[in-house]
C-alpha positions as CSV (number, residue, x, y, z in Angstrom):
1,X,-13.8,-19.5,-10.6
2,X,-17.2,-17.7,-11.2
3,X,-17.5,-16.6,-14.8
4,X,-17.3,-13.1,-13.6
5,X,-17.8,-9.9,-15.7
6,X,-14.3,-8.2,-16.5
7,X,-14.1,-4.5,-14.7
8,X,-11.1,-3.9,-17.6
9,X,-8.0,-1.2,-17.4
10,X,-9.8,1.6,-17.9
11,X,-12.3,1.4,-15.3
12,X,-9.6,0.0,-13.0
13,X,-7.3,3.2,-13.5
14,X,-10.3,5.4,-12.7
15,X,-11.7,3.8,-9.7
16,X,-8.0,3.7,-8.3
17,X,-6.3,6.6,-9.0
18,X,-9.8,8.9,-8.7
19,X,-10.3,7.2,-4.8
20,X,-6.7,8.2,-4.1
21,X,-6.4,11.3,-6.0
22,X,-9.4,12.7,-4.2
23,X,-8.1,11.1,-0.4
24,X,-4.1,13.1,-1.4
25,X,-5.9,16.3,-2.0
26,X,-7.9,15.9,1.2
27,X,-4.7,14.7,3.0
28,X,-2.7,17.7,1.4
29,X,-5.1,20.2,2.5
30,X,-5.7,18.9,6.0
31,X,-1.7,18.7,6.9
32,X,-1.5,21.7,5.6
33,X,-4.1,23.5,7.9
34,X,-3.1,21.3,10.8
35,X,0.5,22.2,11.7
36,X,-0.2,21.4,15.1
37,X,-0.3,17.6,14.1
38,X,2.5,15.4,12.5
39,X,1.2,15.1,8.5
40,X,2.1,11.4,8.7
41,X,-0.7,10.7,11.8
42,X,-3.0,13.1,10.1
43,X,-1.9,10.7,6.7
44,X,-3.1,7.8,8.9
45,X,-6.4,9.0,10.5
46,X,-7.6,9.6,6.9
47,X,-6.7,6.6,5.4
48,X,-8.5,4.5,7.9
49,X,-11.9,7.1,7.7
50,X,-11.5,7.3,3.9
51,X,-9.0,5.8,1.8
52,X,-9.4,2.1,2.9
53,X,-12.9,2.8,3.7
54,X,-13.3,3.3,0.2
55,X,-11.5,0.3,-1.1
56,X,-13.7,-1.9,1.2
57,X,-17.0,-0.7,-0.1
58,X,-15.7,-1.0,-4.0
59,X,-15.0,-4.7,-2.8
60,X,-18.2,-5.2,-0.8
61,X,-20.5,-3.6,-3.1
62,X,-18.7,-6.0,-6.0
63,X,-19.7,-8.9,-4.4
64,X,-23.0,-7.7,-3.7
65,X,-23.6,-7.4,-6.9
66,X,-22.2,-10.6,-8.3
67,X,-22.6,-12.9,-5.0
68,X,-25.8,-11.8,-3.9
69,X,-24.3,-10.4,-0.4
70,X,-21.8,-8.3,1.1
71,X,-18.8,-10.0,1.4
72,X,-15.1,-10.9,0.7
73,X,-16.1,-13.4,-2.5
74,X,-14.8,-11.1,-5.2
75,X,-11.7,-10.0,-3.5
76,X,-11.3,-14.3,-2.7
77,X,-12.9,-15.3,-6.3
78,X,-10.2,-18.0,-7.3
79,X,-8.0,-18.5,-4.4
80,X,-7.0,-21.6,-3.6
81,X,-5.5,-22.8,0.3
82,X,-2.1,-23.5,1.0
83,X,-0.7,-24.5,4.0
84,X,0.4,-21.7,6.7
85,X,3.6,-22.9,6.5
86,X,4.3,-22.9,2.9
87,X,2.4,-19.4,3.1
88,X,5.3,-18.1,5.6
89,X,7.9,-19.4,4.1
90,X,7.3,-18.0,0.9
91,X,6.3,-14.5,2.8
92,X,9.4,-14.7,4.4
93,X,11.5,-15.6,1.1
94,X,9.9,-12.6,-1.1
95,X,10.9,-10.4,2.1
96,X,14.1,-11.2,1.9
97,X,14.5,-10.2,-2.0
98,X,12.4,-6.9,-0.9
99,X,15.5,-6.3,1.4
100,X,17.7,-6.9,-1.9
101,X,16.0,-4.4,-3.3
102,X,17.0,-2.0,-0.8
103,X,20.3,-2.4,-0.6
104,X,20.3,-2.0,-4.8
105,X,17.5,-0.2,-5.9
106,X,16.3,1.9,-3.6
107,X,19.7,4.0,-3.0
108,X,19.9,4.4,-7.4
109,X,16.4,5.6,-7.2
110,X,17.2,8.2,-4.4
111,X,20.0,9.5,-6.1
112,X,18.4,10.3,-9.4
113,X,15.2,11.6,-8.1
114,X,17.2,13.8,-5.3
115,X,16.6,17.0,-7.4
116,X,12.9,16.1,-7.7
117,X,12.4,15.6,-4.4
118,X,14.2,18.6,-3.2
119,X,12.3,20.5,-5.6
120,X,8.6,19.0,-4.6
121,X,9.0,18.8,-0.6
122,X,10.3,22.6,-1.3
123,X,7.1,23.5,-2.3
124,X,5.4,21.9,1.2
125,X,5.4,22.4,5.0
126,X,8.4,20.1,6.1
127,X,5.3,17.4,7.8
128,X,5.4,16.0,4.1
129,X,8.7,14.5,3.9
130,X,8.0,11.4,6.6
131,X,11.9,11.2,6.3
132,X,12.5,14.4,8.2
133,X,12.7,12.5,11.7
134,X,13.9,15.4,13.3
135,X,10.4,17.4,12.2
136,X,8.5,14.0,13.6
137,X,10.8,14.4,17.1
138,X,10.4,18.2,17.5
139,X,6.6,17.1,18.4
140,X,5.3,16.5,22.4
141,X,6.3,13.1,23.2
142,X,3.0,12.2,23.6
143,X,2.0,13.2,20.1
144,X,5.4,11.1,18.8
145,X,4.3,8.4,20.5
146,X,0.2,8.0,19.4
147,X,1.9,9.1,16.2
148,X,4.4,5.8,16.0
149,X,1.2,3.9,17.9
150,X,-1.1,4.2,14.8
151,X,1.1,4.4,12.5
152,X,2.2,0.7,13.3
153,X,-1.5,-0.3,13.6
154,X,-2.0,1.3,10.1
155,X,1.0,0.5,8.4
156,X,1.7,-3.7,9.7
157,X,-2.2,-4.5,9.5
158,X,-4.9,-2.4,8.3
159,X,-3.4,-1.1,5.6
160,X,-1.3,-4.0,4.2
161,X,-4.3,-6.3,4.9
162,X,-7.2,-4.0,3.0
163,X,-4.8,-3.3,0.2
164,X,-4.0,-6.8,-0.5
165,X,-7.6,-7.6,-0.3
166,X,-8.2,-4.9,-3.0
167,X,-5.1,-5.2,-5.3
168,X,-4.6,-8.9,-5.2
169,X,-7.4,-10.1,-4.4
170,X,-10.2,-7.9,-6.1
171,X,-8.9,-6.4,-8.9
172,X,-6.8,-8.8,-10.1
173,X,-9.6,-11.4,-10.2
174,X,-11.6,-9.0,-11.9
175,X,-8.9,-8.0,-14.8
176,X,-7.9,-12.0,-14.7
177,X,-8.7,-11.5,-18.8
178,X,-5.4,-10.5,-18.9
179,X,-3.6,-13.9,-17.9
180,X,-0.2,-13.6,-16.6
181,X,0.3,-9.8,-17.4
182,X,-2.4,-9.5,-15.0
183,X,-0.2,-9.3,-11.8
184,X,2.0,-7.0,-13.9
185,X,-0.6,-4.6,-14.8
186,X,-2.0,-4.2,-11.3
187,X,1.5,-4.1,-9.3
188,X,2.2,-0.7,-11.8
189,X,-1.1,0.4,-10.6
190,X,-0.9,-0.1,-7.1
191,X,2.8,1.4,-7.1
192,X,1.7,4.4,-8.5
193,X,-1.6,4.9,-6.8
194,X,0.8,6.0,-4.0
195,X,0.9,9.6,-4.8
196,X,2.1,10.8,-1.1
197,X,5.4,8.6,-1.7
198,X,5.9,9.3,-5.1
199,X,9.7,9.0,-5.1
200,X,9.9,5.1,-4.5
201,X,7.7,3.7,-7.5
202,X,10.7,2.2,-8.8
203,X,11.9,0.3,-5.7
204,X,8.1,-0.4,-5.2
205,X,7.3,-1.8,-8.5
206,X,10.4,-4.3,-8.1
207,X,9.6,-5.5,-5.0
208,X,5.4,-6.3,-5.6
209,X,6.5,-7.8,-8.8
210,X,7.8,-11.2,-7.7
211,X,5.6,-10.9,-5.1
212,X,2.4,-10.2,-6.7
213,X,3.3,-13.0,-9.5
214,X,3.9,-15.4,-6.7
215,X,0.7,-14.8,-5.5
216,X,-1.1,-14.9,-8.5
217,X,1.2,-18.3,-9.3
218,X,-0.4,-20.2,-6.5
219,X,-3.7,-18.1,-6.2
220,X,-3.1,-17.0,-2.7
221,X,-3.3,-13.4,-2.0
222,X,-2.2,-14.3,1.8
223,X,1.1,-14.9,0.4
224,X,1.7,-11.6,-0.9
225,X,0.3,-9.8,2.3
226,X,2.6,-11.8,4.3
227,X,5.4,-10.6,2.6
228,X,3.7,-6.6,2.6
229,X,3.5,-6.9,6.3
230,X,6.6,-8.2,6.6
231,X,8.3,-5.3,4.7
232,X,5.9,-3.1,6.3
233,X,6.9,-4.5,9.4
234,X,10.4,-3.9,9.6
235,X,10.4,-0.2,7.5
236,X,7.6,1.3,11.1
237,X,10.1,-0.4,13.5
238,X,12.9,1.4,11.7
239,X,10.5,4.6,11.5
240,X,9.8,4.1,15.3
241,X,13.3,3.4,16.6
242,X,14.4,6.7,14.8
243,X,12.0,8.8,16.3
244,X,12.1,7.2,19.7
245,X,15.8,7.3,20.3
């Protein structure tokens, strides 16, 4: 690996959480004034003019600046290949201890955060909560549909893909310093740089956990983002069959 210059914790928290604090007050503001749109497609649109555009350039201009180009070197700075099958396989296996984690976690996190939540979406027009189907379904069909269309776009590739690229790949070769708490340290931040789903940080942080130290085990980042688009995968079909039916 190129003997890189560190970015560190601190830097890393602000660069993270500032980017996504400043794309949840934009996103908060805009459902808010847009009624006439579902807050979870005006959630998407954002993301892909803003909050991944953002992620991209802090990766790009990185490897600019270290590489000599624009490119994907500091988000792939020590990777190594692995097969496509072994790369499947393993996506596949971490899926299936994601789904574990749903059946286990996810329902003991509801139940103790219920009050929370009730208390938080109170204080928002009902567009926030992406569980109220019913809110999602009360929508044209047309709108339900492009809705479920980009979300699927957004939330099986582009944003699975880009975060991957940012999380595992850039920022944990450029905190590497901190050897195998590494992937530790940067699955905590990536769960909780998720302030529009702030009641599943829990469920979240077990899940990336194996699956980020897997990744950062072998030193393939692909690994984990077959294993987020995997879960990502099967949570928009659920999403889509809901509001469809």
């Amino acid at each position: 690996m190129k003997n890189m210059a560190q970015i560190g914790i601190k830097k890393t928290i602000a660069m993270v959480f500032g980017t996504a604090g400043l794309f949840n007050v934009l996103y908060l503001i805009t459902g808010t004034v847009l009624p006439q749109l579902p807050a979870l497609l005006i959630f998407c649109i954002l993301g892909a003019l803003f909050l991944l555009p953002a992620e991209w350039y802090l990766m790009l201009r990185q490897s600019k600046k270290d590489y000599g180009r624009y490119s994907l070197e500091a988000a792939l700075a020590g990777q190594e290949k692995q097969p496509i099958i072994k790369i499947l396989f393993l996506a596949l296996v971490l899926f299936g201890i994601a789904g574990i984690f749903a059946f286990t976690i996810q329902p003991l996190e509801n139940r103790l955060l219920s009050a929370f939540r009730e208390d938080l979406l109170s204080c928002l027009p009902a567009g926030f909560d992406w569980e109220n189907i019913e809110y999602i379904k009360s929508f044209p069909k047309a709108v339900v549909a492009c809705t479920c269309v980009i979300y699927f776009i957004f939330n099986v590739f582009v944003g699975p893909v880009t975060e991957e690229f940012f999380f595992r790949g850039y920022l944990t070769a450029y905190n590497n310093r901190y050897g195998k708490w590494t992937p530790v340290i940067i699955t905590l931040i990536f769960s909780l740089y998720h302030f529009w789903l702030p009641f599943h940080n829990v469920f979240r942080i077990f899940v990336f956990l194996p699956i980020a130290y897997i990744s950062y085990r072998k030193k393939n980042l692909y690994i984990c983002m077959g294993a987020h688009i995997f879960c990502n995968l099967f949570a928009t079909i659920s999403f889509i069959i809901a509001v469809t039916q």
